[in-house]
TORRO-329368 format. One record per residue (C-alpha): x, y, z; residue number from 1. Coordinates in Angstrom, 2 decimals. Layout:
<kelums>
+---------+---------+---------+------+
|      px |      py |      pz | resi |
+---------+---------+---------+------+
|       X |       Y |       Z |  NUM |
...
+---------+---------+---------+------+
</kelums>
This chain:
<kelums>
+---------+---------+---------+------+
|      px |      py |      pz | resi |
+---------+---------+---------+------+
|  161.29 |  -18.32 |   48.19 |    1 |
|  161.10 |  -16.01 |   45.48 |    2 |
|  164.32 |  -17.28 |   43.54 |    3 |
|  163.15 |  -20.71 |   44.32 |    4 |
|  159.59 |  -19.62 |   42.73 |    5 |
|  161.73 |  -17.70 |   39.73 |    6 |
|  164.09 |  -20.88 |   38.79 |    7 |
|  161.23 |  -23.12 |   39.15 |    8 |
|  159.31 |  -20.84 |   36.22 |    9 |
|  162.30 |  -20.35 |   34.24 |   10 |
|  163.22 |  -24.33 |   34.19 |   11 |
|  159.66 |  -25.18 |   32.85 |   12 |
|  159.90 |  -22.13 |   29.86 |   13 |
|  164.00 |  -23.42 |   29.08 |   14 |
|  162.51 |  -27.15 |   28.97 |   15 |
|  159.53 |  -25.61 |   25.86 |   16 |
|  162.68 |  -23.50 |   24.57 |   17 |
|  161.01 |  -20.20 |   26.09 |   18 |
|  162.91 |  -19.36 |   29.30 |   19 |
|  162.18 |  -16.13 |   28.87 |   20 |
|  158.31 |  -16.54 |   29.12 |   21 |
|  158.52 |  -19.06 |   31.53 |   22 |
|  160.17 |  -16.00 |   33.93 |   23 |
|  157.69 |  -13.69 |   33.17 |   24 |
|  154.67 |  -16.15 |   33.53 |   25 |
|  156.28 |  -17.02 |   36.94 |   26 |
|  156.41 |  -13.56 |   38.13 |   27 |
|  152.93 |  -12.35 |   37.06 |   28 |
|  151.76 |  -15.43 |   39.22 |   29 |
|  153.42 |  -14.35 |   42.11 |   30 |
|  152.56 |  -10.60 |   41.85 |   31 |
|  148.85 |  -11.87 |   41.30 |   32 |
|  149.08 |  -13.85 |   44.54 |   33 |
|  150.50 |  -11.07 |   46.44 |   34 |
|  147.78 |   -8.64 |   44.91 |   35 |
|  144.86 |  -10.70 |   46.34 |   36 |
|  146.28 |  -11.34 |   49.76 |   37 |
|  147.01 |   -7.33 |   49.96 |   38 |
|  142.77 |   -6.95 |   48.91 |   39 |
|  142.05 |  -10.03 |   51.45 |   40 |
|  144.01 |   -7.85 |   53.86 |   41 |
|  142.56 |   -4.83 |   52.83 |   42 |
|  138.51 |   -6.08 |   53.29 |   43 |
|  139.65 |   -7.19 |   56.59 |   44 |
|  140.54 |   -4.20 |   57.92 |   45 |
|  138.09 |   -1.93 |   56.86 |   46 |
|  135.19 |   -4.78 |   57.59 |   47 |
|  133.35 |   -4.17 |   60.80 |   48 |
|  134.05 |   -7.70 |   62.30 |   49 |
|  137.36 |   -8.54 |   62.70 |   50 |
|  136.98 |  -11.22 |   65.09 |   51 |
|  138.53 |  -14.00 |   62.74 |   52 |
|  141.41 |  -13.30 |   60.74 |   53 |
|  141.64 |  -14.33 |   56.72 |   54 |
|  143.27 |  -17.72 |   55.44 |   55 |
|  146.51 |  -16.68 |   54.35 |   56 |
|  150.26 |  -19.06 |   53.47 |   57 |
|  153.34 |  -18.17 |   54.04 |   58 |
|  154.97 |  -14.83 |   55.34 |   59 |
|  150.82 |  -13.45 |   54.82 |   60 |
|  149.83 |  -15.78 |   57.59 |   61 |
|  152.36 |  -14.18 |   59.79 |   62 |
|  151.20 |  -10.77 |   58.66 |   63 |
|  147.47 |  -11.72 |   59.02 |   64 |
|  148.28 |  -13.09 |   62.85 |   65 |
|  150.42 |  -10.21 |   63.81 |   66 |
|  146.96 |   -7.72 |   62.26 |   67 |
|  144.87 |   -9.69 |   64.47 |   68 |
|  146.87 |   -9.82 |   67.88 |   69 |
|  147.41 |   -5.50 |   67.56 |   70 |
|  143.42 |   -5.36 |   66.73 |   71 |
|  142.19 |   -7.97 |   69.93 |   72 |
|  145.07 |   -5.51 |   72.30 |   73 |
|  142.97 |   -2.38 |   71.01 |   74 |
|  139.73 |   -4.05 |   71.18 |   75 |
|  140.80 |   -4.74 |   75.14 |   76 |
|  141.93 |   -1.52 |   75.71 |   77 |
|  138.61 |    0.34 |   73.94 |   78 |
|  136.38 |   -1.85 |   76.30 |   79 |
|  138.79 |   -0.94 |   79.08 |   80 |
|  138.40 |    2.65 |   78.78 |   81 |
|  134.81 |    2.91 |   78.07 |   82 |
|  134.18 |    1.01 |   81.22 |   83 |
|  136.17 |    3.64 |   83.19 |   84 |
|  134.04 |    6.44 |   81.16 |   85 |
|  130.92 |    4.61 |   81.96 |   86 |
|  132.22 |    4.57 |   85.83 |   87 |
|  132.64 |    8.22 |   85.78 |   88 |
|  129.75 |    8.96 |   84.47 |   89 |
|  128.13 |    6.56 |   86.92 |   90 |
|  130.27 |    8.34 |   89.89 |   91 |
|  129.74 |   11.85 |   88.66 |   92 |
|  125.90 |   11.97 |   88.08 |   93 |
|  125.38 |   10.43 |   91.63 |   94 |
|  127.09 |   13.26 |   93.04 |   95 |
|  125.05 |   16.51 |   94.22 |   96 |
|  127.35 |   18.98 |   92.76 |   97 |
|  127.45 |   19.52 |   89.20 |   98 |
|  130.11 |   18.69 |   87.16 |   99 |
|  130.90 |   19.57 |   83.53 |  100 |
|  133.68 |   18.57 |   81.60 |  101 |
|  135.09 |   21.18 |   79.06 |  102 |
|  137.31 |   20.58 |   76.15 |  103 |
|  140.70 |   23.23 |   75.72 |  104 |
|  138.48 |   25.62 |   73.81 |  105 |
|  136.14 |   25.94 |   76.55 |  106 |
|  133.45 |   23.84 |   74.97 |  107 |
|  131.05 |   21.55 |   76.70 |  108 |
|  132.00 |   17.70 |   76.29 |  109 |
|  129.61 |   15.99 |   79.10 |  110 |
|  127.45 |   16.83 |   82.29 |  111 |
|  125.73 |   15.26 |   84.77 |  112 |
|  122.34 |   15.65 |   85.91 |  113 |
|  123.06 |   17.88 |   88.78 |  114 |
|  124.45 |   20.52 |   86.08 |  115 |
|  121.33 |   20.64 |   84.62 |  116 |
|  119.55 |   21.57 |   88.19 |  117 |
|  122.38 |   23.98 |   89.31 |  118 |
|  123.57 |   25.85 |   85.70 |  119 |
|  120.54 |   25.06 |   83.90 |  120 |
|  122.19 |   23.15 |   81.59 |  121 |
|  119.90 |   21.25 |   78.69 |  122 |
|  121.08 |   18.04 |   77.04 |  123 |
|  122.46 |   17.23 |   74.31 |  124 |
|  121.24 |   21.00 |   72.81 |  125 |
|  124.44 |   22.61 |   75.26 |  126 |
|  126.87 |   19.82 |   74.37 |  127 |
|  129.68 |   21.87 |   71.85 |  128 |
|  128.68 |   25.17 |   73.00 |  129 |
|  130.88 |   27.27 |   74.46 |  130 |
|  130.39 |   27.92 |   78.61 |  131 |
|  131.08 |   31.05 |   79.13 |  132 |
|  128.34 |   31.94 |   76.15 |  133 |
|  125.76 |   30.32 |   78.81 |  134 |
|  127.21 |   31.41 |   82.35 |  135 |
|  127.34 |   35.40 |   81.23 |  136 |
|  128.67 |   36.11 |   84.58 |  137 |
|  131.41 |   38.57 |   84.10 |  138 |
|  133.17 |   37.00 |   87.55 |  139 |
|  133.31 |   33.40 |   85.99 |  140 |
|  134.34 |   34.79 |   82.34 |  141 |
|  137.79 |   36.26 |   84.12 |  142 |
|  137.62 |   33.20 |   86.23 |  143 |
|  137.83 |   31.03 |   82.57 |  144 |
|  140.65 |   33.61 |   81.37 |  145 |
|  142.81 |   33.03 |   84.20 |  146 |
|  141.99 |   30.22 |   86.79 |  147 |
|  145.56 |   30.39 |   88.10 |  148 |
|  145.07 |   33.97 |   89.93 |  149 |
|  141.69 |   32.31 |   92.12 |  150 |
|  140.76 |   28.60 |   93.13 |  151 |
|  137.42 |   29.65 |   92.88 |  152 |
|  134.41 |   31.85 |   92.10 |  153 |
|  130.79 |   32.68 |   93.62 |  154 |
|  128.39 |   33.34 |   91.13 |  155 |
|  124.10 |   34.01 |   91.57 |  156 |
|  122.57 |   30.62 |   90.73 |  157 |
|  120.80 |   30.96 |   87.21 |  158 |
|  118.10 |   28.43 |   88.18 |  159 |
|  116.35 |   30.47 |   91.56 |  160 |
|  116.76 |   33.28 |   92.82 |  161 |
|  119.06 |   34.46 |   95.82 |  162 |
|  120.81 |   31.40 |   95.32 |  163 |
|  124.62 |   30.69 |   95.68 |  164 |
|  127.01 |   28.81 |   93.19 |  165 |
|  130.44 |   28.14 |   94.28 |  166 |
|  132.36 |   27.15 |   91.01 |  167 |
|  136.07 |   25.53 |   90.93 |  168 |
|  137.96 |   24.62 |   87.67 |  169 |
|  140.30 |   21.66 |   87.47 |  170 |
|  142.54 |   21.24 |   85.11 |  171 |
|  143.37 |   17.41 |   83.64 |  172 |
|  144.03 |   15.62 |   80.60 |  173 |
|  145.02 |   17.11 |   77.10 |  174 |
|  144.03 |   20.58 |   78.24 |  175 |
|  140.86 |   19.96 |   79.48 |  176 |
|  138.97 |   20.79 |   82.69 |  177 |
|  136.44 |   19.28 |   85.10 |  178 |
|  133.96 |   22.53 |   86.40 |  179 |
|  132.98 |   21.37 |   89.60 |  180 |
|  129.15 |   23.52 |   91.00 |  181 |
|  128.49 |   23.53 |   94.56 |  182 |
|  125.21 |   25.05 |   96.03 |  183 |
|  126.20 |   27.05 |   98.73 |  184 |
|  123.29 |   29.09 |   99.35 |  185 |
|  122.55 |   27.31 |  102.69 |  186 |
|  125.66 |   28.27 |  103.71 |  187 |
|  125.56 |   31.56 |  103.10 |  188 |
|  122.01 |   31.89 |  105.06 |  189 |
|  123.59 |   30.49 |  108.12 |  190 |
|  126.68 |   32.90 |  107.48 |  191 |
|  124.44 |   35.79 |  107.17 |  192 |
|  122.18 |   34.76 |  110.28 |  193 |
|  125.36 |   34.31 |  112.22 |  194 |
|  126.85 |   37.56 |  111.09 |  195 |
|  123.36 |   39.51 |  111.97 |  196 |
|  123.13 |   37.48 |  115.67 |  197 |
|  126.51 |   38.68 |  116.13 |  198 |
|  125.88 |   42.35 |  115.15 |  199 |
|  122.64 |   42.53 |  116.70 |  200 |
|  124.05 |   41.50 |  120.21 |  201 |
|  126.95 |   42.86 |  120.22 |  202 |
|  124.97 |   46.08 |  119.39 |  203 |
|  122.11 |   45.23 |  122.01 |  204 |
|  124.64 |   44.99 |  124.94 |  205 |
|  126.52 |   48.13 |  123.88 |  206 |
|  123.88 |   50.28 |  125.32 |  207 |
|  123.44 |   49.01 |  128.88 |  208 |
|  127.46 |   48.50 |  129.15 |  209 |
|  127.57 |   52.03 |  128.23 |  210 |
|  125.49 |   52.41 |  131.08 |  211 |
|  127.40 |   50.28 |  133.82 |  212 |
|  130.77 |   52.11 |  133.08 |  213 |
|  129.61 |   55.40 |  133.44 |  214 |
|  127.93 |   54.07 |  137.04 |  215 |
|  131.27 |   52.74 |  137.68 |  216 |
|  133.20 |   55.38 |  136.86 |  217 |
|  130.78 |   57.38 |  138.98 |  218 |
|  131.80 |   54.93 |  141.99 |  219 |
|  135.60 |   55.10 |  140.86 |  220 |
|  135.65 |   58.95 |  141.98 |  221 |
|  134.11 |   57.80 |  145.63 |  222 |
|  137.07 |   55.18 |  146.55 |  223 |
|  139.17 |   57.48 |  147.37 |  224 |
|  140.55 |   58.06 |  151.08 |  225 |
|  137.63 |   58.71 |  153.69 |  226 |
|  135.09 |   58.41 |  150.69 |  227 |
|  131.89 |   56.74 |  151.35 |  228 |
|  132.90 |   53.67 |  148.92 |  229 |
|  136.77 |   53.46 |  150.01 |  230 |
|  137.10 |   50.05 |  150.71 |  231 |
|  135.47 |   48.71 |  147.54 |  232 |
|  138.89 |   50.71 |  145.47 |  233 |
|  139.83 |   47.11 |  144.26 |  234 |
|  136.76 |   45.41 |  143.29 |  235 |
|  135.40 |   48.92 |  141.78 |  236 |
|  138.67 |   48.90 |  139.94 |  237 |
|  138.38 |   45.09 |  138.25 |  238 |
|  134.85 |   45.99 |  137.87 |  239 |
|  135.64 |   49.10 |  135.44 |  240 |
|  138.69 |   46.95 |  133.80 |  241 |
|  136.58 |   44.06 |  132.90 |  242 |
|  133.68 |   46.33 |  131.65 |  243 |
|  136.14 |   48.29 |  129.29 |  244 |
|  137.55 |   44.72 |  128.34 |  245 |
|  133.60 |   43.92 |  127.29 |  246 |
|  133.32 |   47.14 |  125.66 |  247 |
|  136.24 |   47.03 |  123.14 |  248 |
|  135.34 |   42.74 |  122.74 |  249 |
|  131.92 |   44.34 |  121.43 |  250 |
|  133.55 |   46.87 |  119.02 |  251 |
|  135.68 |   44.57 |  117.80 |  252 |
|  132.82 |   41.91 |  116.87 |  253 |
|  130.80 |   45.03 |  115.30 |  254 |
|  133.85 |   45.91 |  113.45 |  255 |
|  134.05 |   41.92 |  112.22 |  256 |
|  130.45 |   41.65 |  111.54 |  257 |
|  130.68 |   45.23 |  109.29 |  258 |
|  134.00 |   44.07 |  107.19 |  259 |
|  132.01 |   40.59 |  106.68 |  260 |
|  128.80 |   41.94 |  105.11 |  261 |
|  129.60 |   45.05 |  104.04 |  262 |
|  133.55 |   44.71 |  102.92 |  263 |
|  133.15 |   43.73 |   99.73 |  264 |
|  130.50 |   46.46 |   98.90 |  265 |
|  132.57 |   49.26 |  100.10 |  266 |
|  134.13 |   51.94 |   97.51 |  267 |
|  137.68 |   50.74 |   96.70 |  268 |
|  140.00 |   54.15 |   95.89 |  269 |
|  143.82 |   55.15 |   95.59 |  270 |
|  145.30 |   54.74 |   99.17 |  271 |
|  148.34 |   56.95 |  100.30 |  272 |
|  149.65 |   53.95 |  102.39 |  273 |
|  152.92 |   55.83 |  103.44 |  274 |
|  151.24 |   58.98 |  104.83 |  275 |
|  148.67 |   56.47 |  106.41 |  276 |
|  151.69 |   54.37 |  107.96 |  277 |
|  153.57 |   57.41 |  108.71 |  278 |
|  150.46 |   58.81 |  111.15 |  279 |
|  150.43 |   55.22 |  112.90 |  280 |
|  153.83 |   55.16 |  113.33 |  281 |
|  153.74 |   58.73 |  115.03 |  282 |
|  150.35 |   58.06 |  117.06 |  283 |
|  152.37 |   54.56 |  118.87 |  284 |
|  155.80 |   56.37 |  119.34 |  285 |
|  153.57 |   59.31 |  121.27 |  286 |
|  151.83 |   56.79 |  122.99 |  287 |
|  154.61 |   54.20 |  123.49 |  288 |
|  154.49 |   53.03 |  127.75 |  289 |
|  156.93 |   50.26 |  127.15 |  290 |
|  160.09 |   51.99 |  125.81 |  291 |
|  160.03 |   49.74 |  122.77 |  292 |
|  162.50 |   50.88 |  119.67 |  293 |
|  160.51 |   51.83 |  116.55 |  294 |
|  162.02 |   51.63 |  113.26 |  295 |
|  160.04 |   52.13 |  109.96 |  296 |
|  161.26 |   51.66 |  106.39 |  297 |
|  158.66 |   52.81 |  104.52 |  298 |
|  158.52 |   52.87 |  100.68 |  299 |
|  157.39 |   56.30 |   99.09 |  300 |
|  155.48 |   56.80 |   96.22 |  301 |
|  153.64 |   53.31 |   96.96 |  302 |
|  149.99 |   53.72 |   96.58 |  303 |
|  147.32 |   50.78 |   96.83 |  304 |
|  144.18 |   50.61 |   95.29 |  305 |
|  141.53 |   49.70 |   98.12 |  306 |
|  139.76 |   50.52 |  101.14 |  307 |
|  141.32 |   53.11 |  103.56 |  308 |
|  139.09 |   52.14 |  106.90 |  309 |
|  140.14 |   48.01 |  106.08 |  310 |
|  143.77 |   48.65 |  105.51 |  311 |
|  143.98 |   51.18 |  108.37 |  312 |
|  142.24 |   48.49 |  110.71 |  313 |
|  145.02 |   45.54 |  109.04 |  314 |
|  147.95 |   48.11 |  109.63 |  315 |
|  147.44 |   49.29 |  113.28 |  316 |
|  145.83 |   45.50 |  114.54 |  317 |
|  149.11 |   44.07 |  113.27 |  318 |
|  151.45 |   46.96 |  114.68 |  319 |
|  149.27 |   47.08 |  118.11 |  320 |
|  149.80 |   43.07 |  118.19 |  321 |
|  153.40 |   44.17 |  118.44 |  322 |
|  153.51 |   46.66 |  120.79 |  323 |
|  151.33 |   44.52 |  122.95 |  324 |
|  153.66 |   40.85 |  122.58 |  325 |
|  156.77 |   42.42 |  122.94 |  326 |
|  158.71 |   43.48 |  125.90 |  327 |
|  159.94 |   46.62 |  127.57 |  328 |
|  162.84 |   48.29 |  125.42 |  329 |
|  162.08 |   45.46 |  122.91 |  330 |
|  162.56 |   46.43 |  119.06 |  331 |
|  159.42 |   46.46 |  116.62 |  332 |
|  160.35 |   47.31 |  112.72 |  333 |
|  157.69 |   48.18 |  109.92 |  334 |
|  158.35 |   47.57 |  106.43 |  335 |
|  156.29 |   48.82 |  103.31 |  336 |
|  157.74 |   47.69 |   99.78 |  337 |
|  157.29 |   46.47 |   96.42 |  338 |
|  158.64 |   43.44 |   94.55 |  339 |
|  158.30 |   41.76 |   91.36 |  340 |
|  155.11 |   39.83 |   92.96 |  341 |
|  153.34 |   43.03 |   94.64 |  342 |
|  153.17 |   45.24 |   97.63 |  343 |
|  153.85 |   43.75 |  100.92 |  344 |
|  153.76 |   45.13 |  104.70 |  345 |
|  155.82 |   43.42 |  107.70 |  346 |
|  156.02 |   43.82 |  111.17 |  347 |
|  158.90 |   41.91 |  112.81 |  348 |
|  158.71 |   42.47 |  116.76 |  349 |
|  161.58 |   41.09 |  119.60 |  350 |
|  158.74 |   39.71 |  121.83 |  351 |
|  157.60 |   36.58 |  123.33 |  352 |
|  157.21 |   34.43 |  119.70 |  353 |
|  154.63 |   31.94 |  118.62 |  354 |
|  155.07 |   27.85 |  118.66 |  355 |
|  153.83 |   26.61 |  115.26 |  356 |
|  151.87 |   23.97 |  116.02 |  357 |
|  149.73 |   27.29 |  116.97 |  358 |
|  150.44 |   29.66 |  113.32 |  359 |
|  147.11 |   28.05 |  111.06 |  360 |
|  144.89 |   29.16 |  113.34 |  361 |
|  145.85 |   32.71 |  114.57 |  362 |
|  143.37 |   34.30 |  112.49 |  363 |
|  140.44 |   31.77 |  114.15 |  364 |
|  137.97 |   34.17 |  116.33 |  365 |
|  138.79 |   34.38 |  120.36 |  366 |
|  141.99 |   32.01 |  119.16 |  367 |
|  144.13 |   32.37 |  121.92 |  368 |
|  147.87 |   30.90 |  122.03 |  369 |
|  147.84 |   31.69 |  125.80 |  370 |
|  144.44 |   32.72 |  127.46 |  371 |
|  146.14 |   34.09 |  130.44 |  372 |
|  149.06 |   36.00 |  128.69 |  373 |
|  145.85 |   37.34 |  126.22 |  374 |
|  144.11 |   38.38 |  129.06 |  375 |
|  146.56 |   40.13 |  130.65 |  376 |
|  147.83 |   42.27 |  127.61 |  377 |
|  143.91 |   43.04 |  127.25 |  378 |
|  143.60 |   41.62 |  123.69 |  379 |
|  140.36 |   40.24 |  122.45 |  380 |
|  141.17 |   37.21 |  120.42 |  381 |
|  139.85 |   38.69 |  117.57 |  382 |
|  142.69 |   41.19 |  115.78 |  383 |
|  143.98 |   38.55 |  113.71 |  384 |
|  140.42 |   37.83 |  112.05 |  385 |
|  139.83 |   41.38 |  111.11 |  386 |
|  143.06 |   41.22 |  109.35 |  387 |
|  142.11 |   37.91 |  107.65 |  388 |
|  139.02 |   39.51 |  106.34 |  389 |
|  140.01 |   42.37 |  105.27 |  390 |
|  142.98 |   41.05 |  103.26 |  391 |
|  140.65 |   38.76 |  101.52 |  392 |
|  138.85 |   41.74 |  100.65 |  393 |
|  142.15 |   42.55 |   98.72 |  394 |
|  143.04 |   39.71 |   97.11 |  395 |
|  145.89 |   39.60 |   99.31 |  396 |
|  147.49 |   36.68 |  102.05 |  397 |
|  149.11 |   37.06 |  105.52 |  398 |
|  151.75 |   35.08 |  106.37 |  399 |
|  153.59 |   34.33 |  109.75 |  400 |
|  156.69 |   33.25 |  110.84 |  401 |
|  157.76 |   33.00 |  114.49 |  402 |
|  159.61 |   31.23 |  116.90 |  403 |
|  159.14 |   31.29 |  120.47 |  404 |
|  161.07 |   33.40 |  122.48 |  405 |
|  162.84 |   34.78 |  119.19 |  406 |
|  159.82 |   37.49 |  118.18 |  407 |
|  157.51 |   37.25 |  114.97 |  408 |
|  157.11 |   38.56 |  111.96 |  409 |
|  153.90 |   39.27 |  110.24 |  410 |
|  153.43 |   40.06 |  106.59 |  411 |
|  150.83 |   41.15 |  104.27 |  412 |
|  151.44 |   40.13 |  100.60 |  413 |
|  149.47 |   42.44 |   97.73 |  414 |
|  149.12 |   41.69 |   94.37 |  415 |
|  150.77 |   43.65 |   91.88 |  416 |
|  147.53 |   44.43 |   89.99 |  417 |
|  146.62 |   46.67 |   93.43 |  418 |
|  149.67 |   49.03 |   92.50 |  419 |
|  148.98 |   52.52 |   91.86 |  420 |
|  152.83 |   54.39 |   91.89 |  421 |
|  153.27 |   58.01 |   92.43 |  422 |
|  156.10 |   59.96 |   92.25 |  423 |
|  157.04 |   60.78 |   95.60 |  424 |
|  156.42 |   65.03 |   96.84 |  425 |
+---------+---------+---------+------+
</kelums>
């Protein structure tokens, strides 16, 4: 078209004797034309409607059509996407927890209304500032620092007092994250009240079951041969079984209802775990009925940071499990080590094994695989909880593997941070 355009020109200047001119005239003409279909194109872009797209000939109209097919696809997608922000907005400030969304640099971007109840969030003057500048709790600002090591946090409520916030982080997008506020202060009241029931009964019965054993044992001594109580020997005898049962059920829920409400309050210090392990290991081979085979492999030098009574109480309840699950002459090894990860204690027993439809809820209270078999080996149901409790209390995780009729193996997994290593004596 151009060369067309060009000859056209340069025909009309040769046919005046001024080819020359006739060229030049030609191509200022077309530049011109090109110029104001560049500004036409220009004024449309920058204009605010863009619905119609400008009159425009040859390859311009092409251009002009392809402008305004890429700006009606982004118009479409723009009213796409702020539908689906008005939905989630819509969603999220119907819901009763709060939710906040917060930009890589831990800014504010949006909340709902709930936020503003539970955090005490104020619009729009907290949009852009930072959270962790308005929740100053020093749990949630290592929470923000490092999300990956918890999948959430309790913090006080800042709007009333004695209240509960459970807070959870989730990460999506470009690096930002959805903080999701749950009131759990309800919760927590019916924990507490359940926890106090528990320890205030178990306590109140203590007293007069202290009471019936002695009379029984008084009545044991009597069933002997020609004694005045001789024929009651065997009901005497399931009498004082079942109240000793009762009596170690009650320590065992006052031992539960302490590690609850008091665990996390207890002072945490530098635990010789191998001497500890070393005295349990001595105390069941001294006390060992069933002829089992004891091996330990314990690491020296391996010190935790925690509490002594709670990782005594997770050390023998795991070991006494054991002992108590496994046959005569079966074999019961104890492992204390380190890894790259952390600290972990096993027990890995010979005896009877554990179906796993039945592993996820071991550490339930009174969760018995077999009520008889529990019954029989005079456990309480509620070992396994203690355990679960107490490991919480140090950041660490039990896990189980077993197989029926091929033993178990429990194991205690510590996080690295809990490491305190000592050269050994």
């Amino acid at each position: 078209m151009l060369a067309v355009w060009l000859l056209l020109w340069a025909g009309a200047g040769w046919s005046t004797g001024y080819a020359m001119a006739g060229l030049l005239v030609g191509m200022a003409l077309y530049l011109a034309f090109h110029m104001v279909q560049t500004f036409k194109l220009h004024a449309w872009l920058v204009s605010d409607e863009r619905r119609h797209a400008p009159d425009g000939s040859g390859v311009w109209e092409e251009i002009y059509l392809e402008f305004h097919q890429i700006t009606q696809r982004s118009r479409k997608r723009k009213k796409h996407l702020r539908n689906m922000l008005a939905e989630f907005q819509a969603s999220t400030a119907a819901l009763p927890d709060g939710a906040v969304v917060i930009d890589a640099q831990g800014r504010i971007v949006w909340f709902n209304e709930a936020a503003t109840s539970l955090l005490d969030l104020q619009s729009p003057k907290d949009v852009g500032q930072r959270i962790v500048n308005l929740l100053r709790n020093p749990g949630f600002i290592s929470y923000m620092a490092d999300p990956s090591e918890q999948r959430q946090v309790e913090i006080p409520a800042p709007t009333r007092e004695e209240g509960v916030l459970m807070l959870r982080l989730i990460p999506y997008g470009n690096n930002q994250r959805l903080l999701i506020a749950r009131d759990v202060s309800h919760q927590k009241q019916i924990d507490a009240m359940r926890r106090d029931f528990v320890a205030n009964a178990s306590h109140e019965l203590r007293t007069p079951l202290t009471v019936l054993r002695g009379y029984l044992e008084m009545m044991n001594e009597e069933t002997g041969e020609g004694d005045a109580l001789a024929r009651w020997t065997g009901p005497v005898r399931e009498m004082s079984s079942q109240a000793w049962r009762m009596s170690r059920i009650i320590e065992d829920l006052l031992k539960l209802a302490r590690v609850e409400s008091d665990g996390m309050h207890q002072r945490q210090e530098e635990v010789d775990v191998p001497s500890m392990l070393q005295r349990l290991m001595a105390d069941v081979r001294r006390n060992n009925a069933k002829n089992h085979r004891f091996s330990a492999d314990i690491g020296e030098g391996l010190f935790l940071f925690g509490r002594p009574n709670e990782l005594e109480s997770v050390f023998s309840n795991l070991v006494l499990n054991a002992i108590q699950y496994t046959p005569v002459d079966g074999e019961i090894e104890v492992r204390w080590w380190s890894d790259s990860q952390g600290l972990l204690f096993s027990v890995t027993d010979t005896g009877i094994g554990i179906p796993a439809q039945h592993i996820e809820r071991l550490t339930e209270r009174f969760y018995r695989v077999d009520a008889a078999r529990s019954t029989a080996t005079g456990g309480t149901g509620l070992g396994l909880a203690i355990v679960k409790h107490c490991l919480e209390h140090h950041d660490a995780e039990l896990d189980i593997a077993s197989e029926p009729n091929h033993g178990s193996t429990f194991t205690c997994r510590f996080p690295r941070a809990r490491l305190r290593s000592r050269q050994a004596a």
